[in-house]
N, C-alpha and C positions, 0 to 999 in steps of 0.2 A: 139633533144630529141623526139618529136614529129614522126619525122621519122618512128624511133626506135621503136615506140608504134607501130604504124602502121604496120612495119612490123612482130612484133611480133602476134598485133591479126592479120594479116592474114595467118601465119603459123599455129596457133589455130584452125581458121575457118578452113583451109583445114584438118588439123588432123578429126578435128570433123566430115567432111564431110569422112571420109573412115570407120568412126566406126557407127558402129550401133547396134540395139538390137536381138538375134540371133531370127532365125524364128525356126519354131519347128520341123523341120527334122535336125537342130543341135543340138538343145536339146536330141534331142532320139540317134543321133550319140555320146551324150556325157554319156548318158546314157546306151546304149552298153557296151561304156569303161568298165564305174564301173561295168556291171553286168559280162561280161564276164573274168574279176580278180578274183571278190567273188564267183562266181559260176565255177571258174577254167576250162573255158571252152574256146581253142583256136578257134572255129568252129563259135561262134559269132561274134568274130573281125575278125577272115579272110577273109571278102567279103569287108572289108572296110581297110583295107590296100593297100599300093601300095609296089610293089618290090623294089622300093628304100627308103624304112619308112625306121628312124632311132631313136634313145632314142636324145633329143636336147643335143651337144656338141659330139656327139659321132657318129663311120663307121653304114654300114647298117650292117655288118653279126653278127658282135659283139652285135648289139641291136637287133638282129630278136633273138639269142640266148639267150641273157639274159632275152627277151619278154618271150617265148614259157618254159626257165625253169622257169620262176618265175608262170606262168600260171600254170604250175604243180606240183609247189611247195606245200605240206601241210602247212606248216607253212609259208604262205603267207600274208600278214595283211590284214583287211578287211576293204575297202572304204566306209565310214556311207553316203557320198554325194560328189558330185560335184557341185558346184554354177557357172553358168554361170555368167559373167559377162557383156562381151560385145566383137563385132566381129571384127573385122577391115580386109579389105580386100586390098590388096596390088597389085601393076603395072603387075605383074606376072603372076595374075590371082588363086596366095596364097592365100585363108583367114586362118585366124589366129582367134581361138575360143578361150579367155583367162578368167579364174576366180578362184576359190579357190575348192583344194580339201581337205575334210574331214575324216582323221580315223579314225579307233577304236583304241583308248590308247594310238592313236600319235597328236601332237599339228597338224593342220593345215599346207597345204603350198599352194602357187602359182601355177597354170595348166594350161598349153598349150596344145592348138591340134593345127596344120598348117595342109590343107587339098584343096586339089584342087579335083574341079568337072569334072566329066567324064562320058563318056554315061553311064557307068554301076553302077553311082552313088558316091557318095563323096570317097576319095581312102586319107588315111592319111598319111603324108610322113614326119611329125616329130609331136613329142608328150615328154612329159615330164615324167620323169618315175614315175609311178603308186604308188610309194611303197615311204616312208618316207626318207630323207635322213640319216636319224638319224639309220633307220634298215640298219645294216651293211651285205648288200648282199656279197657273195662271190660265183664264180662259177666258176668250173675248166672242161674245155670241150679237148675232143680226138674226133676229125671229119674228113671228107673229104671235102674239101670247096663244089665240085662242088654236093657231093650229097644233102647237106642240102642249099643250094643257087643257082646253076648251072644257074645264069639268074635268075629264078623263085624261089625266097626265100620264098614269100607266103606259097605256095603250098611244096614245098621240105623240110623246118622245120620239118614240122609233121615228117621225118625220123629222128631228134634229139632224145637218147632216154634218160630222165628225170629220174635222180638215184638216191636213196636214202639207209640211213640204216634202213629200218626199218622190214626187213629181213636176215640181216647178221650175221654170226658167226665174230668173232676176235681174231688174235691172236698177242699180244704183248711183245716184248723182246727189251732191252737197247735201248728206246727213241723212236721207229718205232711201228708202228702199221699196220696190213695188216686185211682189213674184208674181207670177201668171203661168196658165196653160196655156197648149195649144195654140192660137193664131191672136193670139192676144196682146201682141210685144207694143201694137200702135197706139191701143187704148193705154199698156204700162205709159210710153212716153208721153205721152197728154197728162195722167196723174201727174206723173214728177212735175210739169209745166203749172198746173194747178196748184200744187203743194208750192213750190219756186214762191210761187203770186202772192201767195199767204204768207209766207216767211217776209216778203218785200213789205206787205200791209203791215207788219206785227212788229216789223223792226223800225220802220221808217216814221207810219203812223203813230202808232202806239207803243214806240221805243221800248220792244220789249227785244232785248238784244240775246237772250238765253231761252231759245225757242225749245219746248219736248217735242220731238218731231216724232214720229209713228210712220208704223210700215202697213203697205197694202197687200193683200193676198187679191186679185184675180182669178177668177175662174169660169170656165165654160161650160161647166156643170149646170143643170137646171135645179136651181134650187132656192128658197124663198127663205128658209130657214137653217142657220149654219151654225159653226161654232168651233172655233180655232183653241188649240190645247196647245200649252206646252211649258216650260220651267223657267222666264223669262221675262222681266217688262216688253221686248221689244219683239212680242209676239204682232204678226200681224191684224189688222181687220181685214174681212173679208166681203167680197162682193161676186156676185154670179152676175156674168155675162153671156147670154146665150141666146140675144135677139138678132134681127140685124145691127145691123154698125150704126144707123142711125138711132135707133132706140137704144143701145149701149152707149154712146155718144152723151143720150138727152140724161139719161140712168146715172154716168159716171158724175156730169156734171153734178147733178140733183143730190149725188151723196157727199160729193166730195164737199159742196158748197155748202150743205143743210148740216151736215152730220158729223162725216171727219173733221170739217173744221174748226166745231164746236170742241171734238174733243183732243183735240193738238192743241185748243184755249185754255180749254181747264185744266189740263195735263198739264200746261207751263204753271196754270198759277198756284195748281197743289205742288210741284216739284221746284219749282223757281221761287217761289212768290211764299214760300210756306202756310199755304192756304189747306191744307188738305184735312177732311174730318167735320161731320155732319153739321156743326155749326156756323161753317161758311157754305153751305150749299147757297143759299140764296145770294151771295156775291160771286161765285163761282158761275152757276150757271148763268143766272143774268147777264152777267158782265160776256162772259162765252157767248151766249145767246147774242149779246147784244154784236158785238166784234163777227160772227157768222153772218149777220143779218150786213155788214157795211161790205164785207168781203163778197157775199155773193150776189149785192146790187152789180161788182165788178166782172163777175165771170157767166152771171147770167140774172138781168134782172127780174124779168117776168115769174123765176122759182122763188127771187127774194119780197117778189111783193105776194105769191100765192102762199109759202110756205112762214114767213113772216108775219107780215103787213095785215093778211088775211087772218090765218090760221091761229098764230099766237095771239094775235092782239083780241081778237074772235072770244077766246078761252079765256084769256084775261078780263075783259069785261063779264062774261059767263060769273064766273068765283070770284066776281073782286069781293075784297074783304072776307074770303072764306076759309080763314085762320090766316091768322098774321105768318108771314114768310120766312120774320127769326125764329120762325119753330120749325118749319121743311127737314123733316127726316127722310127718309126713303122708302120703305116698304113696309113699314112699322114703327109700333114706338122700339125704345133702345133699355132693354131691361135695365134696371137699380134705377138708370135715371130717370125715365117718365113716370116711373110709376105714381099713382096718387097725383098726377101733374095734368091742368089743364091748357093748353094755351088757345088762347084766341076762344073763336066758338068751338072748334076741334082741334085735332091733330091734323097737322099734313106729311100726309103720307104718301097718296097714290096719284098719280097724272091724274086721274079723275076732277081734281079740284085745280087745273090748270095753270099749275104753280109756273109751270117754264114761259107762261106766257104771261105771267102779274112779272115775276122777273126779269122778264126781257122788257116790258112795260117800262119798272121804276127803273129802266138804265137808261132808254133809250129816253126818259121825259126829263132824266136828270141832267145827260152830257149831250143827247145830241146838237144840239146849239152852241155849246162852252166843251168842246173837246179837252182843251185847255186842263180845264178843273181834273178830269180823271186822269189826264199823264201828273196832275201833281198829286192825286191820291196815290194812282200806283207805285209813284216816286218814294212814297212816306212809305206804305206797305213793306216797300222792296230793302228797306232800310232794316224792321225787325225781323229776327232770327224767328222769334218766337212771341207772334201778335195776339191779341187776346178779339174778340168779336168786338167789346165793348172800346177797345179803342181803332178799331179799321170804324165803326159809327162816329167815334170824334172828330176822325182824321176829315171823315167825309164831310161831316158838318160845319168844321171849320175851313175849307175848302170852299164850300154850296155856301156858306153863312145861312142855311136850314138844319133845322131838329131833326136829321135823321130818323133818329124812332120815330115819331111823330108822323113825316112821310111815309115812312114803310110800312107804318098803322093802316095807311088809306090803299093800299094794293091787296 
């Protein structure tokens, strides 16, 4: 027992020996934080970032993005204080600056900075999101990876560009909503007419009668790289229009067909279909994929055979078999659960290995001949509350009268 003691204070004693009380070039680095939130100003924490920050639990581009639109957010909450608590510095050469942050009209929570030193001064490479958890961020972004991160995410963000309504016209017809700038009202009414066509394909075809519809933001802005903030699912996507009319025309088509209606697919069958969560990505987007690709043989075929036909199937044969597809995470593995886990030859994680196009592959080789068979899968789906992966594969198989796993082994 005595032992026991012993070595418990002396795991103590060494804890206590790495923490300490901050010195005051980390107090003013904490105080940065806060002023550069409330004063919405990226230009004060940009010298004190490193290119690999991230929000803690979460990628860097995802958190340099979510950073720089909540920074330009108006309706962003305001920080009353940060309370330091105390430092602890770690084998790495990590310190870790932890204490309680304070808002306006929000309870308290817990704040992390981790920040390692560097000649050009302290560079923060995780930090705990600034904003309450209770404030329900949403942000929906259209980029280029390499122009707003290419290496240098610090510096290339500032190309994000931070969108809001608080200059838009709108126009609204059966459940859709489109805002726009400027001389924009004609390209809105063509959306809504696209979206219409999609609703008709989704309910009529594919008797999906509980459609998640989505709204468009428009704009005359030039801009390649965007990103729409606000506290709401039924935030808009956005799209820059600033060609002539016939290249906004060819443009609108091409997103609407490729892209929005991919995700007004998956949106119904995470929120309808109770699909939603890393384990049906490979029936989610597939099946999406697959349902975009018959939709926009409709409103324009030549985008559905280069953007399809071409493109995905292209990338599919590329990666076939390069990790089985009931593994598809998204931009990493998923801490507790992957760890020590291998699937396939690897992990799929990154468009790299051209999952959306092995996806779109085993949908379109399964049902496009026997459409049949998938209104009676989604029929069974549609029936659990709460479906397990391993039985949407039985449903399938008994359906197909194929091994499912077995098929989905060979993509």
């Amino acid at each position: 027992m005595k032992r026991i003691i012993v070595v418990v204070l002396a795991s103590l004693v060494l804890m206590s020996c790495n923490r300490r009380e901050p010195v005051q070039a980390e107090i003013q680095l904490v105080d940065t934080v806060k002023n550069a939130f409330n004063e919405r100003d990226y230009t004060k924490l940009k010298p004190f970032l490193s290119n690999s920050f991230s929000f803690k639990g979460h990628e860097t581009t995802g958190s340099f993005t979510s950073l720089y639109a909540y920074i330009n957010y108006k309706k962003s909450v305001e920080i009353a204080d940060i309370e330091v608590d105390h430092v602890k510095e770690s084998k790495d050469s990590v310190v870790s600056v932890t204490g309680e942050i304070f808002f306006k009209n929000y309870d308290s929570e817990d704040f992390e900075i981790q920040y390692k030193a560097t000649k050009d001064g302290p560079k923060i490479i995780v930090m705990n999101s600034p904003w309450p958890h209770k404030f329900p961020l949403i942000t929906r972004a259209s980029f280029k990876k390499e122009e707003i991160a290419g290496g240098n995410p610090v510096e290339n963000i500032v190309n994000l560009d931070v969108w809001d309504l608080s200059t838009a016209d709108s126009l609204s017809q059966k459940g859709y909503t489109v805002y726009y700038d400027g001389n924009l009202k004609n390209e809105s009414q063509q959306s809504l007419a696209y979206f219409h066509k999609l609703d008709s394909l989704l309910s009529n075809r594919f008797l999906m009668k509980e459609i998640e519809q989505e709204n468009l933001y428009l704009s005359d802005r030039r801009s390649t790289n965007s990103i729409f903030i606000g506290t709401n699912s039924r935030i808009p996507w956005t799209m820059g229009l600033y060609e002539s009319d016939s290249v906004n025309q060819a443009k609108l088509k091409e997103k609407i067909g490729s892209v929005l209606s991919h995700e007004i697919i998956e949106g119904t069958l995470v929120n309808k279909y109770n699909l939603g969560g890393y384990k049906y990505r490979w029936f989610r987007d597939g099946l999406s994929e697959y349902i975009a690709y018959e939709y926009c043989k409709l409103i324009d075929p030549k985008i559905a055979e280069k953007n399809f036909t071409e493109f995905r199937l292209q990338a599919a044969e590329k990666h076939r078999k390069d990790g089985n597809l009931l593994d598809w995470r998204a931009n990493g593995p998923i801490k507790d659960i992957d760890k020590g886990k291998l699937y396939g030859s690897k992990f799929i994680y990154y468009d790299e290995v051209g999952q959306y196009g092995r996806a779109f592959k085993f949908f379109r080789d399964q049902f496009a001949n026997d459409e049949e068979k998938l209104l009676l899968v989604l029929q069974e789906i549609k029936k659990h509350d709460n479906i397990s992966v391993i039985a949407v594969l039985d449903i399938m198989s008994e359906v197909t009268g194929k091994n499912m796993r077995e098929v989905i082994s060979q993509y």
